[in-house]
N, C-alpha and C positions, 0 to 999 in steps of 0.2 A: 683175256682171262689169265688169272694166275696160277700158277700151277702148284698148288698150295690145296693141302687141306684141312678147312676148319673143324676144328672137333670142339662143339657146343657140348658144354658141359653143364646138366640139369638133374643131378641123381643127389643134391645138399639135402641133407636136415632143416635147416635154420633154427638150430637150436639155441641162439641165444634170441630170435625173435621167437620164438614162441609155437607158430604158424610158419606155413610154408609159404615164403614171400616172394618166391616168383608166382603163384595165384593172386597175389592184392591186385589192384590196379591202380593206372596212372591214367589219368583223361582218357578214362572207358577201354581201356584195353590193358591185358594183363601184362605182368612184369616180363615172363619168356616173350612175349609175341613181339611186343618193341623190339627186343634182340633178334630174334631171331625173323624178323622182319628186314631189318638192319641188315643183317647177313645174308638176305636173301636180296637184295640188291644189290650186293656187295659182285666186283670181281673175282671172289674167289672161285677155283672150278670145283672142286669136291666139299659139299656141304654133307657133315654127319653129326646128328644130334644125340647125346649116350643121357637116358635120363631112363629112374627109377617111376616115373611117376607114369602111369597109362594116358591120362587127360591130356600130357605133354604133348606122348608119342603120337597119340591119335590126331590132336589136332594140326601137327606137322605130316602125319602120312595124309591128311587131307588138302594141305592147303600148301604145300613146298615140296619142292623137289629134293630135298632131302633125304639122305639114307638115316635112319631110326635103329639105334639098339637099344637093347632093353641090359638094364643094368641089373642085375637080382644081389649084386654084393658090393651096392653102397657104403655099407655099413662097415665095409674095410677102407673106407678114407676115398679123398681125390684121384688116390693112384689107378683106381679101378677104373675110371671115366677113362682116362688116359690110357689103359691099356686096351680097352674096347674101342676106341677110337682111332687106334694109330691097327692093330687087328683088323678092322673090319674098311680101312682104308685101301683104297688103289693106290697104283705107284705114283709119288709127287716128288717135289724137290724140300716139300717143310709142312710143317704140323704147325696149325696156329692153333693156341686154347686158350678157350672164351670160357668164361663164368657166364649164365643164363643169366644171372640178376645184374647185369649192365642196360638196363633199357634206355641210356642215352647214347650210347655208341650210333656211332650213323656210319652208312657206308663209303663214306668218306673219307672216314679216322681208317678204319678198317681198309680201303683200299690203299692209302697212305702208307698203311705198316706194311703191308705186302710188297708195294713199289719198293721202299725202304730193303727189304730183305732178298727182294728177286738182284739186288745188285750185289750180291755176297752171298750166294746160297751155301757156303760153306757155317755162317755165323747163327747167332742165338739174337733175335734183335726184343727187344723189351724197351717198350714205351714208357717214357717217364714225362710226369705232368710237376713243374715248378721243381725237377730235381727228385719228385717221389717215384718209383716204379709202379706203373700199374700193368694192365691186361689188355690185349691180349699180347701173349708172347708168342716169338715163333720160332720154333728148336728147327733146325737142319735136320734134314731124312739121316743124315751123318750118325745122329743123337738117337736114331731108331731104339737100338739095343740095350742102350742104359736107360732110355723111358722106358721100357717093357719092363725094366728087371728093377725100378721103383715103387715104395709100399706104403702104405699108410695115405697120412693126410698133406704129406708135403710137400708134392705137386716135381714141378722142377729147379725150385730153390736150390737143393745142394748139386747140381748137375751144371746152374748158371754160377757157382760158386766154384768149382772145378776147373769150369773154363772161360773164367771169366776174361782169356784174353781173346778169345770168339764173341763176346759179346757185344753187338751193338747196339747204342741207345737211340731213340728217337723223340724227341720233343716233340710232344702233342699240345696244341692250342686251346683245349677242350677243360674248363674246370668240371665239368659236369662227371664226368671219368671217373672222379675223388670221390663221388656219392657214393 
C-alpha cells in the first residue's frame, strides 16, 4: 500500500456541458463509478471522496471504503475540494488529486504514479500523456500549507509553477487520459 492520499474530487458544475456528467454513463455505469472504482482497486491507503452531490456521497458510503465529505462551498472554485480533502486526511507522505470525470483511469496508471512518487517524496510528480500534463497529480505532504491557503478554481497550477524544480513528470501510455 502506498502511503498516499487520494482525494477524489466530485463537487464540479459542468457548466459548459450543460448537465452534470459525472451522472451520464458509459457501458451502463456512471461516469464517478468508473473512477472511483478505479481507485478502489488502486494501492492507494487513504481513499477520500469531497463531492457536492448527495447521490455521489451516498453511493460511496455504500459500496467503498471510502472517507466522504460533503462540500457545501463548491461554488468557490477547485480550491475547496482540495482543502476538505487534505483537512479531513490522516498523516501520509502526498496528496494525489483526481478529477471524478476520468472514467478511463485504471488502477494501474494510478498505481504507476504512486510508485513513481514514493521514490522522491519530497517532489510534485504530474503525469504527462504525448508531452500534455494531465491528472492525477501528486503534491508532497511538504506542499500541505500552501494547498490549504489556495483559492478559487486553480487547483495547484501556480504552486507546480513555483516549484517547478520539484517537479517530476511521468509518461503515461494511456491516450484515453486526453478524453
Amino acid at each position: 500500500m502506498y502511503d498516499i492520499s487520494v482525494i477524489l474530487m466530485a463537487s464540479g458544475f459542468s457548466k459548459r456541458m450543460g448537465q452534470n456528467k459525472l451522472l451520464l454513463e458509459i457501458e451502463n455505469k456512471k461516469i464517478y463509478q468508473h473512477t472511483v472504482t478505479a481507485i478502489q482497486e488502486s494501492q492507494i491507503n487513504q481513499k477520500i471522496i469531497v463531492s457536492s452531490y448527495d447521490e455521489i456521497l451516498d453511493y460511496c458510503e455504500k459500496n467503498t471504503d471510502f472517507l466522504c465529505v460533503k462540500n457545501n462551498n463548491s461554488h468557490l472554485g477547485q480550491s475547496q475540494s482540495i482543502k476538505l480533502g487534505i483537512l479531513n486526511s490522516s498523516s501520509c507522505r502526498g496528496y494525489m488529486f483526481l478529477p471524478c470525470d476520468m472514467p478511463f483511469i485504471t488502477p494501474s496508471i494510478i498505481d504507476e504514479i504512486a510508485d513513481y512518487f514514493m521514490k522522491d517524496i519530497t517532489s510534485i510528480v504530474v503525469p504527462r500523456i504525448h508531452e500534455k500534463n494531465t491528472m492525477p497529480t501528486i503534491f508532497s505532504y511538504d506542499f500541505k500549507e500552501e494547498l490549504l491557503n489556495i483559492s478559487g478554481d486553480i487547483g495547484g497550477r501556480d504552486i507546480i509553477k513555483k516549484y517547478i524544480d520539484k517537479v517530476r513528470y511521468i509518461d503515461i501510455k494511456s491516450d484515453e487520459l486526453l478524453i
